[in-house]
Each structure stands twice: as C-alpha cells, then as structure tokens.
C-alpha positions in Angstrom: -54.4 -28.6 -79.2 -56.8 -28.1 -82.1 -57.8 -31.2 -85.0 -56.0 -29.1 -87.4 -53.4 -32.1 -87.8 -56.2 -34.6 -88.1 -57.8 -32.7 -90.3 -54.6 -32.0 -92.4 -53.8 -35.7 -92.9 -57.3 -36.6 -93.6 -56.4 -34.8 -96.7 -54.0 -37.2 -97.6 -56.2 -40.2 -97.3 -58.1 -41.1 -100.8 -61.6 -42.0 -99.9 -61.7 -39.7 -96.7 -64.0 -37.2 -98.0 -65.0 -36.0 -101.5 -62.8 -32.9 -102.0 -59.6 -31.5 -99.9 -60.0 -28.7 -97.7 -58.0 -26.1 -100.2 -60.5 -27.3 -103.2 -63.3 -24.7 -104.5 -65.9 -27.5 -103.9 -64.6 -28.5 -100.1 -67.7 -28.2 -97.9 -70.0 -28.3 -101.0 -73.0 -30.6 -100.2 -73.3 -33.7 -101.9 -76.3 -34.8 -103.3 -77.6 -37.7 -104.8 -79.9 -38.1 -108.1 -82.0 -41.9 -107.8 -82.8 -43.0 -111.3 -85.7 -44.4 -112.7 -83.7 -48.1 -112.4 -82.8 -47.5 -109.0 -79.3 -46.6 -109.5 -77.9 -43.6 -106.9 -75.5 -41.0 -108.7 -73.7 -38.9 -106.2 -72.6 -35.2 -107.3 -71.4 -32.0 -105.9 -74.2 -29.5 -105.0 -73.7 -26.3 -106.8 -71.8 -23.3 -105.6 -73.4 -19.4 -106.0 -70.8 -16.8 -106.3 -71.4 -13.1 -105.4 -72.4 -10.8 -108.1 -69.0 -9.3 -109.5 -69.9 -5.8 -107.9 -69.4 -7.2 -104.0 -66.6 -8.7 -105.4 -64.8 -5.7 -106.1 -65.7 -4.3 -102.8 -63.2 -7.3 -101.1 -60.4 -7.9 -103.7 -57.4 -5.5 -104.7 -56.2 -4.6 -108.3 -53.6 -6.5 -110.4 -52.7 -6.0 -113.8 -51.8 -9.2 -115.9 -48.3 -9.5 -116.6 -47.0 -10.8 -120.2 -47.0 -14.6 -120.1 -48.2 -14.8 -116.6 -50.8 -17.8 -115.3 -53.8 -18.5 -113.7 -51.5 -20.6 -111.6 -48.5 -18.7 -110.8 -51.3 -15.5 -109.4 -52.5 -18.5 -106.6 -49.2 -19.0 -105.9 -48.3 -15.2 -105.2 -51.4 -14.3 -104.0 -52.5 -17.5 -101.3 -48.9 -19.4 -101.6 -50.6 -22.2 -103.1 -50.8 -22.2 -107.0 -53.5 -24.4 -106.8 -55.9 -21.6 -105.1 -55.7 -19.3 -108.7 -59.7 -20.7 -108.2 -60.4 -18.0 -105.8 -58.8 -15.1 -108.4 -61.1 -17.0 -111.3 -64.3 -16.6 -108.7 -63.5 -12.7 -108.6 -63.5 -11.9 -112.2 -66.2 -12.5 -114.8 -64.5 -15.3 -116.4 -65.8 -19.1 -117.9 -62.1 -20.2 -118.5 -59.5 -19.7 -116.2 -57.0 -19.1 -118.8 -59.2 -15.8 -119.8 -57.7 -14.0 -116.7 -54.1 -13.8 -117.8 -54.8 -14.0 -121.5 -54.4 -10.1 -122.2 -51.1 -8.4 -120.8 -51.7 -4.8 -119.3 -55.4 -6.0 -118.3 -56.7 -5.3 -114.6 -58.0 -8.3 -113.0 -59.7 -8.6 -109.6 -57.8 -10.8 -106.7 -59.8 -11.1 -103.5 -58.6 -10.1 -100.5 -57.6 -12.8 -97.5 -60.8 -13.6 -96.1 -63.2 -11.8 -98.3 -66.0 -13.4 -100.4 -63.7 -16.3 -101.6 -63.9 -17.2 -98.0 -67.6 -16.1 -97.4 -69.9 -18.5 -95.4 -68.8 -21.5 -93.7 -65.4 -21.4 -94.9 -62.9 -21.4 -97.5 -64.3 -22.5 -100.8 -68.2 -22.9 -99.2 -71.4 -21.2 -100.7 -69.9 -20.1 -103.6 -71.2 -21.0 -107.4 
C-alpha cells in the first residue's frame, strides 16, 4: 500500500505544506528574502513554462464555446475545475479569462501527462 492516502489527507490539513498537490505552485521551491532589518519573507520560487511551440506538440485542439469558462474546460478536461491552470499554461495568455473570451477561437488543452506534468510532477518546473 502506497502513501497516497497520507498524502491525500495531508491536503486537508492547513499549515501542512504551502500549496496542495492539484495547485500550479505544488512542488515549487520556496524561498526566503532576509531584509536589511532582519526580517525573513518566505515566497514561492518561480515556475518556467515551455515555449508555446512544445506546447502544441503535447496538447489537442478545442474551440471555445459561447459563454464557456476557464473553469468549466478543467473540469471537462482533468475532472477538476480547479485544474483550468494547466489549459492557461498551454496558451499564450496573462488572464485566464482571455482563453474563453472569443467564441469559435482554437485554444490549446494539454494532453494527460504532457508539459503540464513535465519534471517532477504535476504543476513542477513550470513558470
């Protein structure tokens, strides 16, 4: 038997790491800044993301229904609606409303396992 349920109810316990498991920033690094006073400010390190072109080479076509959201695609997609992060990573966007904002458009979804999973795991390595 694997940790998978220990590692699932960690996930309910505030405090037990920074970010859950299905979050963009899980396995981020954290670092900390030291100020000139001494004080220690803790962030999340930042997270790269593929250049859109290998992007495309591991994510399928889908074009935007009217009045669909960012939301609903993670929901379709990964069956969580809180994963429409991944879809964001895959397209060229700064807002994720700016994915489902035009009806007809094409927009990239990645594929299970593709660069939205890249090194060490869901969410890890990416910007």
């Amino acid at each position: 038997m694997g940790i998978e349920p220990y590692e699932s109810a960690l996930d309910e316990v505030p405090g037990a790491h920074p970010y859950p498991r299905s979050s963009r920033y899980a396995g981020i690094g954290i670092g900390v800044h030291t100020g000139p006073d001494g004080m220690e400010v803790r962030y999340a390190k930042r997270r790269l993301l593929p250049p859109p072109a290998e992007a495309d080479d591991e994510s399928v076509p889908h074009v935007v229904g009217s009045g669909e959201r960012p939301d609903q695609l993670g929901q379709r997609y990964f069956g969580d609606s809180a994963q429409w992060w991944r879809i964001a990573d895959a397209n060229p966007v700064l807002e994720p409303r700016e994915l489902t904002a035009e009806a007809g458009a094409e927009i990239a979804v990645p594929l299970p396992g593709g660069f939205a999973d890249g090194p060490g795991g869901p969410g890890v390595g990416h910007g």
